[in-house]
Structures are given as C-alpha cells and as structure tokens.
C-alpha positions in Angstrom: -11.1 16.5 16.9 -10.7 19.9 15.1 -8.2 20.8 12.1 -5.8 22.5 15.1 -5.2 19.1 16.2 -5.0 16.6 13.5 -1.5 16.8 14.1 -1.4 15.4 17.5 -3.7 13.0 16.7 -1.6 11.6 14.1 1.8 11.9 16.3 -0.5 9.8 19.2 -0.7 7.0 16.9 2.5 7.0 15.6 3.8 7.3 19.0 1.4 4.3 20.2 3.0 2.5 16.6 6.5 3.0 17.8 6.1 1.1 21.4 4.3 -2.1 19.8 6.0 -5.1 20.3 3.0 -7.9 18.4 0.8 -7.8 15.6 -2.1 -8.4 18.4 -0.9 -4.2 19.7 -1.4 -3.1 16.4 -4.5 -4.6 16.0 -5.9 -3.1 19.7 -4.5 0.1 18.0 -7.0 0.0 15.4 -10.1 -1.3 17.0 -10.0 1.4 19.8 -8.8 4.1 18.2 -11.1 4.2 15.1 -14.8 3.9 14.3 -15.6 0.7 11.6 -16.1 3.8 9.1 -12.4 4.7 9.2 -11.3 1.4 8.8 -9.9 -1.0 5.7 -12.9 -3.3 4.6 -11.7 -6.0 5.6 -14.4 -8.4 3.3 -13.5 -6.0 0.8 -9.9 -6.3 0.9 -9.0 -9.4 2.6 -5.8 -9.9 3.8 -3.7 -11.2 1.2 -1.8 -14.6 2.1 -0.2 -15.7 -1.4 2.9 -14.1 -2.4 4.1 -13.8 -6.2 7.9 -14.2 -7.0 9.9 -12.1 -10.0 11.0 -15.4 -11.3 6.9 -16.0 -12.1 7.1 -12.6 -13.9 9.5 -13.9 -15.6 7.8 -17.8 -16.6 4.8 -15.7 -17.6 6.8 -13.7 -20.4 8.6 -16.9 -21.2 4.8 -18.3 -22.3 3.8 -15.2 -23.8 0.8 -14.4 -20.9 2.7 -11.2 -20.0 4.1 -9.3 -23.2 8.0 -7.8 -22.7 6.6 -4.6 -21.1 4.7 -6.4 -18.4 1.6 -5.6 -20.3 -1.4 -8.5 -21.2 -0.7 -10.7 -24.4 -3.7 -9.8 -26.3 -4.5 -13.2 -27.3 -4.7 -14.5 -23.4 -8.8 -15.0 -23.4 -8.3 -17.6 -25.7 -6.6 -19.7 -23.5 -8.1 -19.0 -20.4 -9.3 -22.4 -19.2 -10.0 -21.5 -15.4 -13.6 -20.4 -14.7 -12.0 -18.3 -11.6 -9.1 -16.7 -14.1 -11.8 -16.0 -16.8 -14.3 -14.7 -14.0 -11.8 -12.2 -12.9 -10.4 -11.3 -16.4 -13.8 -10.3 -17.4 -13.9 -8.6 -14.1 -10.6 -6.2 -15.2 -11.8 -6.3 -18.4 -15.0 -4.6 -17.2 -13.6 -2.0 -14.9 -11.1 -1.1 -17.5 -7.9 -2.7 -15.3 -6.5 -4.6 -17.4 -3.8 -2.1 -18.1 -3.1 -1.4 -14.4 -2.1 -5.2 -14.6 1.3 -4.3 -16.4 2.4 -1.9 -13.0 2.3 -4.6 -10.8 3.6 -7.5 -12.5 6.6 -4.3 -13.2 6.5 -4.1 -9.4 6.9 -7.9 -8.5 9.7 -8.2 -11.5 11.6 -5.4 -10.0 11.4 -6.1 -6.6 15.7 -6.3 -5.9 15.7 -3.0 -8.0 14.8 0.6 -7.1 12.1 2.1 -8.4 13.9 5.2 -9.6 12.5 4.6 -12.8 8.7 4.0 -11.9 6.6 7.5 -12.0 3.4 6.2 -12.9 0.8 4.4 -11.2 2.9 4.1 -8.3 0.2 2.9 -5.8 0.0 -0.3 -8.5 3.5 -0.4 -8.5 4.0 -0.8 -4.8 0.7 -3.3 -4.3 3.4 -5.2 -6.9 6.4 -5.0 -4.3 3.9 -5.8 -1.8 3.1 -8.8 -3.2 6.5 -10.6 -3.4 5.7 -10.6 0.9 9.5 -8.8 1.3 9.9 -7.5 4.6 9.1 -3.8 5.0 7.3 -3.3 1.3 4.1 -1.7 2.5 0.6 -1.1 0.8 0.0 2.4 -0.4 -2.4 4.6 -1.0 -3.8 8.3 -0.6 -4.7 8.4 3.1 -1.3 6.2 4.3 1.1 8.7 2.6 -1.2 10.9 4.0 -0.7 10.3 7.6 2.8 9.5 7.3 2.6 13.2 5.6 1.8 15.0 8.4 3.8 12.7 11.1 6.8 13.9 9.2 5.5 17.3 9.1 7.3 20.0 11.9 4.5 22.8 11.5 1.0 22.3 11.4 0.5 25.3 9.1 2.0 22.7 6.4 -0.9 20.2 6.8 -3.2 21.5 4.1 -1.8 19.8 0.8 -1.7 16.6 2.6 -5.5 17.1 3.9 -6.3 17.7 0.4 -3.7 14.6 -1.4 -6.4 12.3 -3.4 -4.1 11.0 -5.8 -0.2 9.8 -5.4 2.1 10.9 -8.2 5.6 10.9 -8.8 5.8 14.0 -7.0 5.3 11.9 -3.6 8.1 9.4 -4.5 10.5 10.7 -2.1 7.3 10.8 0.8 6.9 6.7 -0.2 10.4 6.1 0.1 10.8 7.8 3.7 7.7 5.3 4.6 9.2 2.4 3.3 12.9 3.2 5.2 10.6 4.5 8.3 8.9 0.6 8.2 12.2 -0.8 8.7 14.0 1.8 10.9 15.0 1.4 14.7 11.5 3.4 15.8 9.8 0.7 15.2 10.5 -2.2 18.0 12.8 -5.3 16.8 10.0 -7.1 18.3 7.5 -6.1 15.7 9.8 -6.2 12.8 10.6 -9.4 13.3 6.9 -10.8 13.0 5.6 -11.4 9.4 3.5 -8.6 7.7 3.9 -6.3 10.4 3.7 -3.9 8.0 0.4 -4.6 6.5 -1.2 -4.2 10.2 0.4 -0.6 10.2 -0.7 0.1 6.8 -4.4 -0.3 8.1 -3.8 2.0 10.9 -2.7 4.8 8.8 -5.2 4.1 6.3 -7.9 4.7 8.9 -6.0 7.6 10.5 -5.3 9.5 7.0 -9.1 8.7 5.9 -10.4 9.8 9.3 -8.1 13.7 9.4 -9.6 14.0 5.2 -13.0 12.9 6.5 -12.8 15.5 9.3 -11.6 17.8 7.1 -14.3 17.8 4.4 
C-alpha cells in the first residue's frame, strides 16, 4: 500500500462493511484483511459484556460515590470494601484516571440526551454511551474517526490531517456524529443491525484500518 491509495483501501473495507449480513463477516473481515499488529488487543481490551444503566448514575449520586458533577466523592477509599474495586481504584489512582471517571459516568447519565454540550474528553464520553449497550453507540478513538475520516472524504488530496489526527477534540464532534448516524443508517444491512453489538465488531475493523493507513504513513 502506498499514501496514493489509502483511500481505496479504506473504501474496500467499508464497501466489504456494507454487504455484511453476521457478526461472523465482520469478524472474517478483520482476520484477513489485517496483520495481528493492526488489530484491537483483544487480552488487552476484552470485549465488554456488562452494561451500566443512567438510573445507576443516578443511585451512585444518591449514596454520595459519584459527586453532582459525575466526579469521585473524595472520601470513597474509605469505604471501599471489595479487594477487586480497591485493586482497580489504586489502579486509576496510579495512572492519574481517576478524573476521566467523571466523563463516562456523564456519558452513561446522558445517554437519552445529545451530547451538544460535551467538548471534552469526548473519547471518555462516548466509551460512557457505549457502555449503556444502546444500539448503534460505538467505541471511539483516533484511528476509527480516522478511517471513517477518509471514507467520507471525496479527494484524496484531503487525507493528510486525518493521517496525522492523534487526538479527538471537539473540533471532530460533527465527524463522531456522522459515525454514529452512519452505524445505524440503511448502508449498513438490516441483517447486521439487527444482531447485538454489531457495532463494536465494526469498531475493531476501523480501529485496525485507521492504525494500519497512520502506521503506513509514519
């Protein structure tokens, strides 16, 4: 692949998205198209099968674990009991995460709203949406928006911010938005979008496919 045709590439896979009827095409997709290298760690990012509701965003401000704001209650670690939650509180706590916390729970919580209002930390914010496992609300990150960057793109000539994108800021909102309508839209088969988290299987092809084109790139 060279940078003249990162472009066809990425309308090839789109194109192959767009005919899947099963979760099992998606996943052929991704195992023949790109090398391990390209592809989502799946040990390091398991496939998430919980889901968290706004109305436990809500029973967690009622006991005073989440503040008003979404953000921590500061006297939480004393009433950790869990050695799992305090394992992975001292693991935020650590990496310096525990105020990313506050854009997700925000995310969950607002789930039935749009997120007009959200310019910050919008990757955290989605993962949030994510979480509440509502049809069509997608991971995202730098190399998704990425692909779905230059699918949308008509010229080639207009690849070269995308090929450089390392962080999503509010400037990409509208770019997010197209994604999620685009997840639920009639290219995609009625067949797919009927299965659960079709969308999370899609997410990891463009994931690959932007990581691969920046990869290439560099």
């Amino acid at each position: 692949m060279t940078d003249t045709n990162f472009k066809a590439f990425i309308d090839t896979v789109f194109n192959e998205i767009k005919i899947a009827k099963s979760i099992g095409e998606l996943k052929g997709i991704e195992e023949r198209t790109f090398e391990p290298k390209y592809q989502m760690d799946v040990d390091a990012y398991p496939k998430i099968e919980f889901s968290i509701k706004s109305e436990e965003i809500a029973d967690l401000q009622k006991q005073g674990i989440l503040n008003a704001d979404y953000t921590l209650s500061n006297t939480l670690t004393k009433d950790l009991n869990h050695p799992l939650s305090k394992l992975l509180y001292a693991l935020a706590w650590k990496n310096g995460d525990l105020k990313k916390l506050k854009h997700i729970a925000k995310g969950i919580a607002e789930i039935d709203k749009t997120d007009a209002g959200q310019d910050e930390a919008l990757v955290f914010y989605q993962f949030g949406r994510h979480l509440t496992k509502t049809d069509g609300q997608p991971i995202i990150d730098q190399h998704v928006i990425r692909a779905f960057a230059v699918y949308q793109l008509e010229e080639e000539n207009d690849m070269e911010p995308y090929l450089k994108l390392s962080v999503i800021t509010a400037k990409h909102k509208p770019m997010i938005k197209s994604y999620i309508n685009w997840l639920q839209s009639y290219e995609l088969s009625s067949e797919l979008k009927a299965q659960k988290d079709y969308s999370y299987y899609i997410d990891r092809i463009l994931f690959a496919a932007g990581r691969m084109i920046k990869q290439r790139k560099s």
